[in-house]
C-alpha positions as CSV (number, residue, x, y, z in Angstrom):
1,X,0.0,0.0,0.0
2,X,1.2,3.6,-0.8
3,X,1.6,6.5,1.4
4,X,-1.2,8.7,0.8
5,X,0.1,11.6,3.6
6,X,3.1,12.4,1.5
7,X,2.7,13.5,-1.9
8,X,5.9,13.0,-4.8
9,X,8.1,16.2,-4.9
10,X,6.9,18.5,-7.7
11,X,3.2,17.3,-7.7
12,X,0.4,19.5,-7.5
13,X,-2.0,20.4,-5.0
14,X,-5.5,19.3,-5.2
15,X,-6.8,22.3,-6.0
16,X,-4.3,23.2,-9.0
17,X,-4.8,19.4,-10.4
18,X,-9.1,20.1,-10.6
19,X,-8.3,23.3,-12.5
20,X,-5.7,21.8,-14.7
21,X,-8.4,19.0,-15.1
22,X,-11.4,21.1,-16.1
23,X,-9.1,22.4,-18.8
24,X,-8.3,19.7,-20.1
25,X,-11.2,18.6,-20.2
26,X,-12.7,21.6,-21.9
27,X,-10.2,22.1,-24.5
28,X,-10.6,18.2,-25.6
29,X,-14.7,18.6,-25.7
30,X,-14.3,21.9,-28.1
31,X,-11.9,19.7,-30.4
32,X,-10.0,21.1,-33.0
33,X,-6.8,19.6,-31.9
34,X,-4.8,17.4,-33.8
35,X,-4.8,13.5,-32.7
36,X,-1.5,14.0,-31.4
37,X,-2.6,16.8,-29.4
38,X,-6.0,15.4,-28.2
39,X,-3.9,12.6,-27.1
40,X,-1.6,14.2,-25.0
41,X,-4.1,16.3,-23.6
42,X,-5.7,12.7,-22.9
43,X,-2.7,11.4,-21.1
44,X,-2.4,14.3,-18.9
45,X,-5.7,14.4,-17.7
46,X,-5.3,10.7,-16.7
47,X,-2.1,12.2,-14.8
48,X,-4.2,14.7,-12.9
49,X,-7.3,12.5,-12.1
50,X,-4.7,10.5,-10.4
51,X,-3.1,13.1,-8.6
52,X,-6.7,14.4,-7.5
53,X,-7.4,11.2,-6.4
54,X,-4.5,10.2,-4.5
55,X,-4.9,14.2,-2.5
56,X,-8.6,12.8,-2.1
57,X,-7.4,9.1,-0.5
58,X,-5.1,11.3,1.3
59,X,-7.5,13.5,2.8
60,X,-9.5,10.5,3.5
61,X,-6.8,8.6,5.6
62,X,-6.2,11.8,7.7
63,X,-10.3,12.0,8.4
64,X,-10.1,8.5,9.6
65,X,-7.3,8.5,11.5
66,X,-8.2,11.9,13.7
67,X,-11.9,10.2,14.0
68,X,-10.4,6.8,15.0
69,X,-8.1,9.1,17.7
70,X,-11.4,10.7,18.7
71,X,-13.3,7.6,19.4
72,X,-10.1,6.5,21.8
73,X,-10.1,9.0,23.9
74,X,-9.9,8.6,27.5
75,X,-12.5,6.6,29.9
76,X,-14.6,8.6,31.0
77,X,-14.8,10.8,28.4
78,X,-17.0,11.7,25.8
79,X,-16.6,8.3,23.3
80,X,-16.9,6.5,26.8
81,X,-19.9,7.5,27.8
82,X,-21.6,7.2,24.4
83,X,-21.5,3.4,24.5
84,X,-23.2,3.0,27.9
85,X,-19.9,1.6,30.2
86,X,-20.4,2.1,33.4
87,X,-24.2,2.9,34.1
88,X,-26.0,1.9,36.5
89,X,-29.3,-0.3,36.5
90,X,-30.8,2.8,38.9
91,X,-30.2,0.4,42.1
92,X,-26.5,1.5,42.2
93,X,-24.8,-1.1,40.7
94,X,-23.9,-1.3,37.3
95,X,-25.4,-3.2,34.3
96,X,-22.8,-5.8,34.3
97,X,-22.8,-6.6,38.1
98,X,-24.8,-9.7,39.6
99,X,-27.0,-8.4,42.7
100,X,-25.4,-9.0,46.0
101,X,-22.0,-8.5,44.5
């Protein structure tokens, strides 16, 4: 598997690969370029979909990994107390305890 966090030297951002794209795009739908040129034109727009779509898997490894953080937070804290540990049956003892105990 590749690392999504660190992009190659020299690539783009996200934001300048979508423009580039949309360009491309654009000046291969009004045609009028040679074959040679359309193809080219092909060819780097497969370059920047993939550079959009590695910033996008990129983006999406960071997401999960600070929601995966969040959801281990401490006991006690909010991601504890939104799975029910540690409550109580309203007698004082908790769910998982045996009365008498």
């Amino acid at each position: 598997m590749t690392d999504t966090s660190t992009p190659p030297a020299g690539e783009p951002g996200y934001e300048q690969a979508r423009d580039e794209l949309i360009a491309v795009v654009r000046r291969l739908e009004a045609g009028g370029s040679t074959l040679e040129e359309s193809l080219a034109l092909w060819e780097r727009g497969e370059e920047l979909a993939a550079v959009c779509r590695r910033r996008l898997e990129g983006a999406r490894a960071r997401l999960d990994a600070a929601l995966a953080a969040e959801d281990d937070g401490p006991p006690g804290g909010a991601a504890g107390e939104a799975d029910g540990a540690g409550e109580t049956d309203g007698a004082g003892e908790t769910e998982d305890e045996a009365p008498g105990m």
